[in-house]
PDBQT receptor file of N, H, CA, C and O in Angstrom, charges set to zero:
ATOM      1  N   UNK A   1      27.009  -2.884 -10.851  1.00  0.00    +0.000 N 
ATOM      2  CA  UNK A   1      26.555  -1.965  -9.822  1.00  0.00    +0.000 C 
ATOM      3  C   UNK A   1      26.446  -2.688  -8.493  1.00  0.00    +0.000 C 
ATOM      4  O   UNK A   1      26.036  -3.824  -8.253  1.00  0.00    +0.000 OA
ATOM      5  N   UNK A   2      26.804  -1.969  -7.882  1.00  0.00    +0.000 N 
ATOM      6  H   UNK A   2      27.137  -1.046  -8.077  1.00  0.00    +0.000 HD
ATOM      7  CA  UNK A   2      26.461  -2.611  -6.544  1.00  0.00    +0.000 C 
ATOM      8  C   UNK A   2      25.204  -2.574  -5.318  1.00  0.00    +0.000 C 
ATOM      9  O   UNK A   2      24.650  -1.499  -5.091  1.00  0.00    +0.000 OA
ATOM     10  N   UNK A   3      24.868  -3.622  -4.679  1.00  0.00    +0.000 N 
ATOM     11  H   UNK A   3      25.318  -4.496  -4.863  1.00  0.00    +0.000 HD
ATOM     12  CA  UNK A   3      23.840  -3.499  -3.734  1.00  0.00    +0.000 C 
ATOM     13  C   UNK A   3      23.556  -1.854  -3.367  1.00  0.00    +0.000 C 
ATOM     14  O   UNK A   3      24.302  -0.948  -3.737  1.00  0.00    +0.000 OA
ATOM     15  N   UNK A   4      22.659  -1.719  -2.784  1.00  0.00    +0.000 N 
ATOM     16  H   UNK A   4      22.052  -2.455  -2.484  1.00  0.00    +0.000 HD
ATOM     17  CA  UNK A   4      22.523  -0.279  -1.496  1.00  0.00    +0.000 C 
ATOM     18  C   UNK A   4      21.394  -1.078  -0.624  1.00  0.00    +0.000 C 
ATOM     19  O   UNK A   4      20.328  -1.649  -0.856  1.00  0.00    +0.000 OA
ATOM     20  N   UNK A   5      22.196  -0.811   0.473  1.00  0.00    +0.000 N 
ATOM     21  H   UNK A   5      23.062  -0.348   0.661  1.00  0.00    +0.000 HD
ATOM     22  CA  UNK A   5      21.324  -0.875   1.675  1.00  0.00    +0.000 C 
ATOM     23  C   UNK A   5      19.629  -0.334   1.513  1.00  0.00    +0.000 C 
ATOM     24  O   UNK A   5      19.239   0.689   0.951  1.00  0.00    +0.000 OA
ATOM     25  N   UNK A   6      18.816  -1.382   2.201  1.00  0.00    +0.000 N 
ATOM     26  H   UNK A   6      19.133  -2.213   2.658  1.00  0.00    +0.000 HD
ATOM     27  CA  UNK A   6      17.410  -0.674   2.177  1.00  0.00    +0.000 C 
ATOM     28  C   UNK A   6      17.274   0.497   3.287  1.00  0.00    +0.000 C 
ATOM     29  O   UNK A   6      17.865   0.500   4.367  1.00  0.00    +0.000 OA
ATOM     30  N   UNK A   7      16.292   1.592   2.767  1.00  0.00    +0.000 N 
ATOM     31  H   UNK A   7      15.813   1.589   1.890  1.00  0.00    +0.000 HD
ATOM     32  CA  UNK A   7      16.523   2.491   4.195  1.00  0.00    +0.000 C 
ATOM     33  C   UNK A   7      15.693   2.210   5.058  1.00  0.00    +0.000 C 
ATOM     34  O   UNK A   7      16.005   2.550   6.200  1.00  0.00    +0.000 OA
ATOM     35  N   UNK A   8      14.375   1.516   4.873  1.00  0.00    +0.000 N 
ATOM     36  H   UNK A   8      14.122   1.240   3.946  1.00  0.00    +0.000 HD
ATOM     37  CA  UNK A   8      13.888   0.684   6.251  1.00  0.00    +0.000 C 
ATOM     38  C   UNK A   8      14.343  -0.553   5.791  1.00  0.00    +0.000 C 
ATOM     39  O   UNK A   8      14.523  -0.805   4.600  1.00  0.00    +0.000 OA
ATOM     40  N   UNK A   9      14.613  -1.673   7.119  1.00  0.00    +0.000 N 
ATOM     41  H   UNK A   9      14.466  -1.469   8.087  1.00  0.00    +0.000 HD
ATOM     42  CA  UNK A   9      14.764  -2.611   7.363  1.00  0.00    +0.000 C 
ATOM     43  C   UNK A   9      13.402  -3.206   7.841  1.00  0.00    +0.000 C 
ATOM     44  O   UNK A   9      13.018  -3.145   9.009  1.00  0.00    +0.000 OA
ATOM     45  N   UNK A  10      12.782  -3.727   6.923  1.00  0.00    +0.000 N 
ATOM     46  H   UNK A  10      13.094  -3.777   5.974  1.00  0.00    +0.000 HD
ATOM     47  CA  UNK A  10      11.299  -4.867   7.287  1.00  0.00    +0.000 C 
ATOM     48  C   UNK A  10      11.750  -6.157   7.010  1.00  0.00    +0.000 C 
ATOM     49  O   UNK A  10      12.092  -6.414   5.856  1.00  0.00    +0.000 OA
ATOM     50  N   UNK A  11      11.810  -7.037   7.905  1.00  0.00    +0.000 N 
ATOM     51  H   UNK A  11      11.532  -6.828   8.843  1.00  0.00    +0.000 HD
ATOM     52  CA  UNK A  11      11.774  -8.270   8.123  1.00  0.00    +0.000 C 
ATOM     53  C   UNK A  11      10.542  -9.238   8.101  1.00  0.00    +0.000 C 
ATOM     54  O   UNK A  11       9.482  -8.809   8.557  1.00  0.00    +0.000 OA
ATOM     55  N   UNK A  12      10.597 -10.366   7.661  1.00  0.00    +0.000 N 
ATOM     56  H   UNK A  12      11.459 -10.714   7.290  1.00  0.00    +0.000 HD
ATOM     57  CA  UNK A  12       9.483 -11.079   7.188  1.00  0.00    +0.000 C 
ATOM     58  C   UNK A  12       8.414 -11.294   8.583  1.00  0.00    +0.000 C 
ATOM     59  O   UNK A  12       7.212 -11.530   8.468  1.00  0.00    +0.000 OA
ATOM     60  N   UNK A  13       9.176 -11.149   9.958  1.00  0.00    +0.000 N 
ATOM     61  H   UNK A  13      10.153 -10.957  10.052  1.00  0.00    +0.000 HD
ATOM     62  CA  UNK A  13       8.223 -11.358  10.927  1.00  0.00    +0.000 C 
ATOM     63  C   UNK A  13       7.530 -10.262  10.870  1.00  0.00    +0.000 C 
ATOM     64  O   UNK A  13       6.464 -10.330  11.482  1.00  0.00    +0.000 OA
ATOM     65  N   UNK A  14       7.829  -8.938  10.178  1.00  0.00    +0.000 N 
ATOM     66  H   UNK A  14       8.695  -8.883   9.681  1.00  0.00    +0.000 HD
ATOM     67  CA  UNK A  14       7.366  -7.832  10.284  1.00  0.00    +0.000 C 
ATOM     68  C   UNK A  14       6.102  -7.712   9.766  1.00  0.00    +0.000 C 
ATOM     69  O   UNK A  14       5.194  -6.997  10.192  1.00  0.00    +0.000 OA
ATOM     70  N   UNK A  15       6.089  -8.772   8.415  1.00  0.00    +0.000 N 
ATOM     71  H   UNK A  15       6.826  -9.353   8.069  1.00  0.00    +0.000 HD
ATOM     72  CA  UNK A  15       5.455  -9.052   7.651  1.00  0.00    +0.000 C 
ATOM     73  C   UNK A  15       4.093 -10.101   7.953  1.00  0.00    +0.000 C 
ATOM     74  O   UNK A  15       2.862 -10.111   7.909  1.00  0.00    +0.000 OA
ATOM     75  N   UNK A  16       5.130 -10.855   8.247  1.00  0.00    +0.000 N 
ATOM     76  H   UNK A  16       6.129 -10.846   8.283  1.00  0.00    +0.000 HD
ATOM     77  CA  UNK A  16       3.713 -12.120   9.347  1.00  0.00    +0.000 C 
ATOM     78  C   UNK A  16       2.898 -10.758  10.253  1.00  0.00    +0.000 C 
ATOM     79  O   UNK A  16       1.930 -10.092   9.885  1.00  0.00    +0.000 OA
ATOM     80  N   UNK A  17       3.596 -10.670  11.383  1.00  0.00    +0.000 N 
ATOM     81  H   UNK A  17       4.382 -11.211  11.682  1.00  0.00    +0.000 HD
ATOM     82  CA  UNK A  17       2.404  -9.711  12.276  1.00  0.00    +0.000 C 
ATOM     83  C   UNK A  17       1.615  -8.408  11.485  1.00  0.00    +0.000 C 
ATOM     84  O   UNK A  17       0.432  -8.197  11.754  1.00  0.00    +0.000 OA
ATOM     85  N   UNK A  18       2.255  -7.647  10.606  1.00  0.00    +0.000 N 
ATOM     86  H   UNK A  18       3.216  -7.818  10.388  1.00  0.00    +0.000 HD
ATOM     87  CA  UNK A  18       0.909  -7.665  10.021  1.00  0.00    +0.000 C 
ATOM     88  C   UNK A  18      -0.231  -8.292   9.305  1.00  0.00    +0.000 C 
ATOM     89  O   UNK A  18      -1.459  -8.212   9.280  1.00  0.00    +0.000 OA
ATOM     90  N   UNK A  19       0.504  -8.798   8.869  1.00  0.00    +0.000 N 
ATOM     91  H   UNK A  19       1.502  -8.863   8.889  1.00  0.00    +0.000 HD
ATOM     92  CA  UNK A  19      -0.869  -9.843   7.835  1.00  0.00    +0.000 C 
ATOM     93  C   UNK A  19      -1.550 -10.808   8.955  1.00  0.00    +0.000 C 
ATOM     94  O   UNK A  19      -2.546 -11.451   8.621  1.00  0.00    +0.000 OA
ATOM     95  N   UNK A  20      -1.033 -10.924  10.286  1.00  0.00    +0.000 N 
ATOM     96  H   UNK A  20      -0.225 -10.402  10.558  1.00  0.00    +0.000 HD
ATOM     97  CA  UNK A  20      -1.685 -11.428  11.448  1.00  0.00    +0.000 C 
ATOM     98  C   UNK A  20      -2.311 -10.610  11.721  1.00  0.00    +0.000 C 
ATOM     99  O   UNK A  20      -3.253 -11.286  12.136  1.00  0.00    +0.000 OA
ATOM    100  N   UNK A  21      -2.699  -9.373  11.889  1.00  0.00    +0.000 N 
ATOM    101  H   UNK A  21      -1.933  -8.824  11.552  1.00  0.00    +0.000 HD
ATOM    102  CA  UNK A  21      -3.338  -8.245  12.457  1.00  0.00    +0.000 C 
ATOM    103  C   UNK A  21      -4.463  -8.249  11.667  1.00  0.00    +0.000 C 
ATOM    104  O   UNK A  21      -5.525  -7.744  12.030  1.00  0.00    +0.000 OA
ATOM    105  N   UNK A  22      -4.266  -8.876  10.438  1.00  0.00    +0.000 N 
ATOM    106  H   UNK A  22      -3.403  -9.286  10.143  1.00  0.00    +0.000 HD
ATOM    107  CA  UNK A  22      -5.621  -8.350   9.475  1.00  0.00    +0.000 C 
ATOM    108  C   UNK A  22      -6.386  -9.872   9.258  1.00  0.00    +0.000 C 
ATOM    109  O   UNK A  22      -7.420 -10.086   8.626  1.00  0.00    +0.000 OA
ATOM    110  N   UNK A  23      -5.521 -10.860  10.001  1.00  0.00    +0.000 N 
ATOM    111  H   UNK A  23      -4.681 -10.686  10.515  1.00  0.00    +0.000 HD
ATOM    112  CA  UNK A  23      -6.281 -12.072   9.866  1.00  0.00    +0.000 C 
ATOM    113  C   UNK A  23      -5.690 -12.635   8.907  1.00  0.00    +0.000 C 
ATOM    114  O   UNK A  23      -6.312 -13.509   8.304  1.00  0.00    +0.000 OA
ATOM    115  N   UNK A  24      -4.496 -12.342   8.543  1.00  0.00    +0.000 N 
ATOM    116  H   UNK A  24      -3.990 -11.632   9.032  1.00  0.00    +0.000 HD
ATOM    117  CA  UNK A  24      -4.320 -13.354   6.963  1.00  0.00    +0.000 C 
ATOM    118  C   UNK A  24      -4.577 -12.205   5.576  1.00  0.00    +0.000 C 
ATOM    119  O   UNK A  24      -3.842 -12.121   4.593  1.00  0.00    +0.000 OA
ATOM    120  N   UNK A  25      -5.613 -11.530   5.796  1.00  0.00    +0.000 N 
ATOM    121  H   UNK A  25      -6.211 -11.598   6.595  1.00  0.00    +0.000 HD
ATOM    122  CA  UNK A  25      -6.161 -10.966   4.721  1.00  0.00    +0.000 C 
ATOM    123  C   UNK A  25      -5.045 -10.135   3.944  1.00  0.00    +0.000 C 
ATOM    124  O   UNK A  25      -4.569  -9.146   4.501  1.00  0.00    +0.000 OA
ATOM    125  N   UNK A  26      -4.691 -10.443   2.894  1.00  0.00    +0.000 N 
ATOM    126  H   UNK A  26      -5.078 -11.247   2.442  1.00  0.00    +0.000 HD
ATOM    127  CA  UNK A  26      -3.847  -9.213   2.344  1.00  0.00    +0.000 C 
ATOM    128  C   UNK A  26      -4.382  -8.153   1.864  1.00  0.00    +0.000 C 
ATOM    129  O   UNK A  26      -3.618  -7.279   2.274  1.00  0.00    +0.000 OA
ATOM    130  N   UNK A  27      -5.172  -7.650   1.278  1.00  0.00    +0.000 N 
ATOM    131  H   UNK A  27      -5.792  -8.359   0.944  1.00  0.00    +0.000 HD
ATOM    132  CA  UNK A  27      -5.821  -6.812   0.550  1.00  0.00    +0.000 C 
ATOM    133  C   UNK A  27      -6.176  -5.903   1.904  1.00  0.00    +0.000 C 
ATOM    134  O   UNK A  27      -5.703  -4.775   2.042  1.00  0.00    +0.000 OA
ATOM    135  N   UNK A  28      -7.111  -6.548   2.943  1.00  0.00    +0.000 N 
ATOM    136  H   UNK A  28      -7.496  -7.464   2.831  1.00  0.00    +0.000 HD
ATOM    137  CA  UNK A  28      -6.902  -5.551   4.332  1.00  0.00    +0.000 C 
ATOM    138  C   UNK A  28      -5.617  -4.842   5.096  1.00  0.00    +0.000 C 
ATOM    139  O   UNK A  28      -5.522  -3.717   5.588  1.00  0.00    +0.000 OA
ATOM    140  N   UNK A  29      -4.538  -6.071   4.996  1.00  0.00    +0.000 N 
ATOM    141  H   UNK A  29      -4.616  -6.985   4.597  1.00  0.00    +0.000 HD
ATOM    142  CA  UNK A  29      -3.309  -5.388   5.439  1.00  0.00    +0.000 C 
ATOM    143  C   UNK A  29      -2.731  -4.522   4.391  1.00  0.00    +0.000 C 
ATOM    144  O   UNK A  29      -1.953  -3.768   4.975  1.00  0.00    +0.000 OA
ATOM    145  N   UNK A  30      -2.733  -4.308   3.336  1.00  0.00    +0.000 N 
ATOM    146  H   UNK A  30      -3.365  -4.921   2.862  1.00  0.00    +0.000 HD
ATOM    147  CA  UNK A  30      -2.305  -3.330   2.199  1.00  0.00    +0.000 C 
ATOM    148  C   UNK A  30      -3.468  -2.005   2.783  1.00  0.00    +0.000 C 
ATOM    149  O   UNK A  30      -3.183  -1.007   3.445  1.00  0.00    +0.000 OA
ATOM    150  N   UNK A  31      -4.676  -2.400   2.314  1.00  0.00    +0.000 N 
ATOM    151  H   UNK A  31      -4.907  -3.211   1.776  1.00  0.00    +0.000 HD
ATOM    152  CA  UNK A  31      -5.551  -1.098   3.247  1.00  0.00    +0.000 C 
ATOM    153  C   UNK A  31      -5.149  -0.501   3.852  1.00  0.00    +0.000 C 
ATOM    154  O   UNK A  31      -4.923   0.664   3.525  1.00  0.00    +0.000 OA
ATOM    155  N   UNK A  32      -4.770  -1.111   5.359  1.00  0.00    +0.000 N 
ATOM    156  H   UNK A  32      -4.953  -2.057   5.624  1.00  0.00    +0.000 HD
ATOM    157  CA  UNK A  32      -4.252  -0.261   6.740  1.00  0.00    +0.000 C 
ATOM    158  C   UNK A  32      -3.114  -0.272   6.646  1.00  0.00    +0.000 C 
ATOM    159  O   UNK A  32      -2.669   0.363   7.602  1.00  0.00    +0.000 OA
ATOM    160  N   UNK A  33      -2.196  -0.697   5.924  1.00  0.00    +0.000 N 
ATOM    161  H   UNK A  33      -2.557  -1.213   5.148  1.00  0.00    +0.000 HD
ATOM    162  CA  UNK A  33      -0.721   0.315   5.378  1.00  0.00    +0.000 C 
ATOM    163  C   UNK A  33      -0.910   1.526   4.877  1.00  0.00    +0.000 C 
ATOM    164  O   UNK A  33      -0.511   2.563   5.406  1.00  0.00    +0.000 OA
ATOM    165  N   UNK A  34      -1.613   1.432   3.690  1.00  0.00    +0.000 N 
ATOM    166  H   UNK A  34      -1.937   0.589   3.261  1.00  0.00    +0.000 HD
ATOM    167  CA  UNK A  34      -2.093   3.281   3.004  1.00  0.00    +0.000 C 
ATOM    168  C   UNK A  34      -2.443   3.989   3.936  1.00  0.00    +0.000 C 
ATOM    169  O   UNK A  34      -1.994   5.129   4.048  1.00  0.00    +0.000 OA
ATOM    170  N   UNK A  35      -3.387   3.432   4.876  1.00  0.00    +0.000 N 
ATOM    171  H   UNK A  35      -3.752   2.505   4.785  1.00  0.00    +0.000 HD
ATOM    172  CA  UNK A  35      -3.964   4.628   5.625  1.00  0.00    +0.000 C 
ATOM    173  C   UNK A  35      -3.057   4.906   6.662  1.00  0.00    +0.000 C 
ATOM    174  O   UNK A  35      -2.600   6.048   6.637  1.00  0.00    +0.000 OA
ATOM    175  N   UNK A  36      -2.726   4.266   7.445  1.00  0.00    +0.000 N 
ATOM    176  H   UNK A  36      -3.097   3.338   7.465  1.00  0.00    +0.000 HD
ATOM    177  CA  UNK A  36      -1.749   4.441   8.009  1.00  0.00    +0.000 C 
ATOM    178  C   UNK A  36      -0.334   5.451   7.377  1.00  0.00    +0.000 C 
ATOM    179  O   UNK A  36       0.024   6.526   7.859  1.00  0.00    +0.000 OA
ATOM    180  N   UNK A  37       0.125   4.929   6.508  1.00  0.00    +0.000 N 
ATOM    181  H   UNK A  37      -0.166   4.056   6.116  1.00  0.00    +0.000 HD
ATOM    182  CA  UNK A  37       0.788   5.841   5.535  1.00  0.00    +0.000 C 
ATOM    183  C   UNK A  37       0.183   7.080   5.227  1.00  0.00    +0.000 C 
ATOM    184  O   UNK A  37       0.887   8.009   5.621  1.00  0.00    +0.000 OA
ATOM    185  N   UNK A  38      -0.835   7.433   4.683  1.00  0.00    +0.000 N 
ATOM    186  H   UNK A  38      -1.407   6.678   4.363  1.00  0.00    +0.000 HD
ATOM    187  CA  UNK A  38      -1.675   8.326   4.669  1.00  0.00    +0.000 C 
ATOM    188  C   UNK A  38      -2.047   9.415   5.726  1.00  0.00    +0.000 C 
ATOM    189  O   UNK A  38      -2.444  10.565   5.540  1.00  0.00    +0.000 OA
ATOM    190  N   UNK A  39      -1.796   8.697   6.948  1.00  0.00    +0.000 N 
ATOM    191  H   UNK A  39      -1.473   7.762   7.099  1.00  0.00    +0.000 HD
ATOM    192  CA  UNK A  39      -2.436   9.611   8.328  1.00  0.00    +0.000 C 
ATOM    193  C   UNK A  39      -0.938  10.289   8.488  1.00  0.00    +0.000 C 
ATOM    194  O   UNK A  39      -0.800  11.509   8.573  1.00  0.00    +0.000 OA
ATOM    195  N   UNK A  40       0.294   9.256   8.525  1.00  0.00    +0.000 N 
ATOM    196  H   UNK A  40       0.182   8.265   8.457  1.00  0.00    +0.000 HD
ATOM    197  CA  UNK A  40       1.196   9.784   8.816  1.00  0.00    +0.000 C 
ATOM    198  C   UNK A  40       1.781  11.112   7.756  1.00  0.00    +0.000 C 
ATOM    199  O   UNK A  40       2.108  12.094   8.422  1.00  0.00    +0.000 OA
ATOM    200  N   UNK A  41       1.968  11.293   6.160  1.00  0.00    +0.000 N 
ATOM    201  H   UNK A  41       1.703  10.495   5.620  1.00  0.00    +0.000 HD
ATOM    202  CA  UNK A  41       2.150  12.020   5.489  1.00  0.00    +0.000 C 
ATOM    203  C   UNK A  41       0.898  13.374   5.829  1.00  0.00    +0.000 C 
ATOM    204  O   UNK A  41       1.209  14.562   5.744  1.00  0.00    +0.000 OA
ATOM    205  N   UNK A  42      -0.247  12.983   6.140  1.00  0.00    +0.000 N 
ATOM    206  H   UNK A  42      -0.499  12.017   6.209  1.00  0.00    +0.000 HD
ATOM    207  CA  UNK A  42      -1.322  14.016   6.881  1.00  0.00    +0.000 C 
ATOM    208  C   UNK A  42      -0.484  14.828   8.093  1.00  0.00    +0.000 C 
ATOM    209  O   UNK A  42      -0.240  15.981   7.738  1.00  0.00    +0.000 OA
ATOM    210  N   UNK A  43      -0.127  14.599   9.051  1.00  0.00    +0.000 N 
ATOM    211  H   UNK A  43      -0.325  13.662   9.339  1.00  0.00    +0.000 HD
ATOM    212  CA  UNK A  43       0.476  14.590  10.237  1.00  0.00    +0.000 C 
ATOM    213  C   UNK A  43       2.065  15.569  10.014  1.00  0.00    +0.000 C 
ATOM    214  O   UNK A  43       2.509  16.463  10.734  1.00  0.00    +0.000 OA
ATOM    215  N   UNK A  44       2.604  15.011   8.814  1.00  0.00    +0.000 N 
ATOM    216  H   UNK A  44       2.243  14.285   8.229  1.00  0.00    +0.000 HD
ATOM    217  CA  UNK A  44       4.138  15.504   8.690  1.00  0.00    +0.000 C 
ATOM    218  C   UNK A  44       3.861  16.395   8.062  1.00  0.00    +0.000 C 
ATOM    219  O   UNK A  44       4.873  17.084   8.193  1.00  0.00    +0.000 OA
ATOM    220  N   UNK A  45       2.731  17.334   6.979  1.00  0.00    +0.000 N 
ATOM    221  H   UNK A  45       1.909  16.774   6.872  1.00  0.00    +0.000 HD
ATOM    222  CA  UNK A  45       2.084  18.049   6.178  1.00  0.00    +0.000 C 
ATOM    223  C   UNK A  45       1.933  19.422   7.025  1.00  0.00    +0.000 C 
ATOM    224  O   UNK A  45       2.566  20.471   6.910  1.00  0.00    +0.000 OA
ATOM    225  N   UNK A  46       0.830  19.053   7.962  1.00  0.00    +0.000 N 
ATOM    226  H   UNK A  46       0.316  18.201   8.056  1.00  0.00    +0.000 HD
ATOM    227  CA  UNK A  46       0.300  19.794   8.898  1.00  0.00    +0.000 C 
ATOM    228  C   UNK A  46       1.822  20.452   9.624  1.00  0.00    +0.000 C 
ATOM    229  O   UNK A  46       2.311  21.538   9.314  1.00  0.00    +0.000 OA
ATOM    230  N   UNK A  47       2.253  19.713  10.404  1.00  0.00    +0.000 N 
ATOM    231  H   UNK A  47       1.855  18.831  10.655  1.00  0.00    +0.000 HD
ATOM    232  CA  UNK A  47       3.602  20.289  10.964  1.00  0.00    +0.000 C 
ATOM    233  C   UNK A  47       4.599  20.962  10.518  1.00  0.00    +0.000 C 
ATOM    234  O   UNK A  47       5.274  21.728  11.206  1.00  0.00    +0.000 OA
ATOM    235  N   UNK A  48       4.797  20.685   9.125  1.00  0.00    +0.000 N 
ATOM    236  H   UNK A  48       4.249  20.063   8.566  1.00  0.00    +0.000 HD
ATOM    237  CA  UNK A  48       5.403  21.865   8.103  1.00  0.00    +0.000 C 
ATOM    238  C   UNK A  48       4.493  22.869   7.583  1.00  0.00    +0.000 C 
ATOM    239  O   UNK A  48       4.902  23.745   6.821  1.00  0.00    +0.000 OA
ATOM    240  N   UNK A  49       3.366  22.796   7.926  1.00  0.00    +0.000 N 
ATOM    241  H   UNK A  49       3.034  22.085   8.545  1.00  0.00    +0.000 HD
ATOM    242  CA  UNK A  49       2.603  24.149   7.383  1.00  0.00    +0.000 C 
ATOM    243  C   UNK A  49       3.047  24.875   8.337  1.00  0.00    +0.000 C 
ATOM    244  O   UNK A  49       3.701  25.891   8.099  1.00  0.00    +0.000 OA
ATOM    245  N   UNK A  50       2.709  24.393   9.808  1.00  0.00    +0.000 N 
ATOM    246  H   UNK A  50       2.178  23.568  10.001  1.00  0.00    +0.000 HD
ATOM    247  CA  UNK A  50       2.471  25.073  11.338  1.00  0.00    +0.000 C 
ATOM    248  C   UNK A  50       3.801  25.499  11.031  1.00  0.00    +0.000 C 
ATOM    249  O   UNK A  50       3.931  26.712  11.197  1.00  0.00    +0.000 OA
ATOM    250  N   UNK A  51       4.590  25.050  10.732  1.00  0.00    +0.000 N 
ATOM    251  H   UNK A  51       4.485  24.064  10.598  1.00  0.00    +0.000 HD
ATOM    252  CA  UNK A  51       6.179  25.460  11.062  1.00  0.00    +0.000 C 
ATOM    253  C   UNK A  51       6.379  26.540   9.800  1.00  0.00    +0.000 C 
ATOM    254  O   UNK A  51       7.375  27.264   9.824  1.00  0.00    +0.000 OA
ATOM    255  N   UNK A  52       5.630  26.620   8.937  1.00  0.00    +0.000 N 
ATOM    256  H   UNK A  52       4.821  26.032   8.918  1.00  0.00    +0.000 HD
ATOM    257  CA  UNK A  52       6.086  27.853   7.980  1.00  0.00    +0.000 C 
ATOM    258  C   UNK A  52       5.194  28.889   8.317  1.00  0.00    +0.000 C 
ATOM    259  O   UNK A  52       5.517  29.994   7.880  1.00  0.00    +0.000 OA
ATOM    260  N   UNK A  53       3.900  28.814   9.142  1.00  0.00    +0.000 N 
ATOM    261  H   UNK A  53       3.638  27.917   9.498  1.00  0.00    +0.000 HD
ATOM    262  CA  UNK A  53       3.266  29.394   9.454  1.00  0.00    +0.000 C 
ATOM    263  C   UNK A  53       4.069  30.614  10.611  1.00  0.00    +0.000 C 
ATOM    264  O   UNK A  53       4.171  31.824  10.406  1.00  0.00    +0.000 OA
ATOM    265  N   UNK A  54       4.448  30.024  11.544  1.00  0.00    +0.000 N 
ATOM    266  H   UNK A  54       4.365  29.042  11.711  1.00  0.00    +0.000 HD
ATOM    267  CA  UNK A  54       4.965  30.355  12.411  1.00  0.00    +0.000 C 
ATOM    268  C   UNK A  54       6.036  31.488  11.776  1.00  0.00    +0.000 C 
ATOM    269  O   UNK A  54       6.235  32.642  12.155  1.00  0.00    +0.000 OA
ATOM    270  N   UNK A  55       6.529  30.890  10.894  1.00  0.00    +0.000 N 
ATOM    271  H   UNK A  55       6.368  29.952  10.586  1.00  0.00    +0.000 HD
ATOM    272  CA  UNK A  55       8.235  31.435  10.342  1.00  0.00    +0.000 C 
ATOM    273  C   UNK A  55       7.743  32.857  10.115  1.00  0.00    +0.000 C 
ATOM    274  O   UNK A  55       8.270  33.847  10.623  1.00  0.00    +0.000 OA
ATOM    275  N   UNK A  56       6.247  32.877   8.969  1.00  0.00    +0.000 N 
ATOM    276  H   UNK A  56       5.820  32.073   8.557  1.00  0.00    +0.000 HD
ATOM    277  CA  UNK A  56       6.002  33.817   8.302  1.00  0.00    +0.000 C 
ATOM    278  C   UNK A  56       4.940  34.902   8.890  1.00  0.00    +0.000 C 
ATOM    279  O   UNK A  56       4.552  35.917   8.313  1.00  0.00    +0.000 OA
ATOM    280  N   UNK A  57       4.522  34.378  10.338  1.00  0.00    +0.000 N 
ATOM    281  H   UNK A  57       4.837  33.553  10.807  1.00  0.00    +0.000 HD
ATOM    282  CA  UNK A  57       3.375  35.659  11.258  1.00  0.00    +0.000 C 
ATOM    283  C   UNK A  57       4.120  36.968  11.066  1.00  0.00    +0.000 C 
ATOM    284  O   UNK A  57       5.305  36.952  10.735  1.00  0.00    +0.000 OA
ATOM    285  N   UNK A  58       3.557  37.930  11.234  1.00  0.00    +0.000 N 
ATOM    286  H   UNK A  58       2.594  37.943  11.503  1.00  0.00    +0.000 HD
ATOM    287  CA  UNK A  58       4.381  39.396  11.436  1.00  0.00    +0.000 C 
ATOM    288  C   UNK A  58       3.925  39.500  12.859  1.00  0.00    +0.000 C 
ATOM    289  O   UNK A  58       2.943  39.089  13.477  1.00  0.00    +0.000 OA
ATOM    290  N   UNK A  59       4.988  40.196  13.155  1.00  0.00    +0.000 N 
ATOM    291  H   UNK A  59       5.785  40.530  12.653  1.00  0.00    +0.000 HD
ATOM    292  CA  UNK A  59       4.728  40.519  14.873  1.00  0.00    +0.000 C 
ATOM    293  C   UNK A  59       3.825  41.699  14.991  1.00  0.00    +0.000 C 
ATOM    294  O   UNK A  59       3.702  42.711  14.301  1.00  0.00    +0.000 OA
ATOM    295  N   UNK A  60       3.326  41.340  15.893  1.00  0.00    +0.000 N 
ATOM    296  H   UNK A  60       3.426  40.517  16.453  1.00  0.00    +0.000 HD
ATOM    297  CA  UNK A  60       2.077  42.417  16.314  1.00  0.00    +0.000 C 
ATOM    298  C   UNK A  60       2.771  43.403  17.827  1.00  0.00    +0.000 C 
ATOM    299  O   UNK A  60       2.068  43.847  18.735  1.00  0.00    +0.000 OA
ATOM    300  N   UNK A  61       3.604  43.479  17.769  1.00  0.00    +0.000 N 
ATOM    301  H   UNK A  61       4.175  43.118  17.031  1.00  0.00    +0.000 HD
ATOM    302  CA  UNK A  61       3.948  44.803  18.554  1.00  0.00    +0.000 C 
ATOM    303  C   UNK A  61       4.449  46.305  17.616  1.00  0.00    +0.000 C 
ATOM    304  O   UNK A  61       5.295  46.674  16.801  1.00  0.00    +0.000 OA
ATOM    305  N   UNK A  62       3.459  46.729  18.265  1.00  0.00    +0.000 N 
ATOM    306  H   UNK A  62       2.772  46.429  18.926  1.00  0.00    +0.000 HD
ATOM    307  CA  UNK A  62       3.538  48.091  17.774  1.00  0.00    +0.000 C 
ATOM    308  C   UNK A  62       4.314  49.658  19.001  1.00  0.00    +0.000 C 
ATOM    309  O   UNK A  62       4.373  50.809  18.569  1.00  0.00    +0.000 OA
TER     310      UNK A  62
């Protein structure tokens, strides 16, 4: 079988500056990945509700 490309590209400096952000700490930088991850899947959730919301109003002209 062959390779497949990753679909993000994270690089190890990517990796240093976070685990710089948290001080070294890994267990903190895993933390503020989830949440971060977390806020964002929150965020993309909401915007597909709003957007089916929208789809499905009935018009109020009478």
């Amino acid at each position: 079988m062959g390779q497949t490309e990753p679909i993000f590209d994270v690089s190890p400096g990517d990796i240093d500056r976070a685990l710089a952000a948290c001080d070294g700490d890994a267990r903190a930088t895993i933390r503020a990945l989830l949440i971060a991850n977390a806020m964002l899947e929150r965020a993309l959730t909401g915007e597909r509700v709003a957007a089916l919301q929208s789809r499905r109003r009935p018009s109020r002209r009478q």
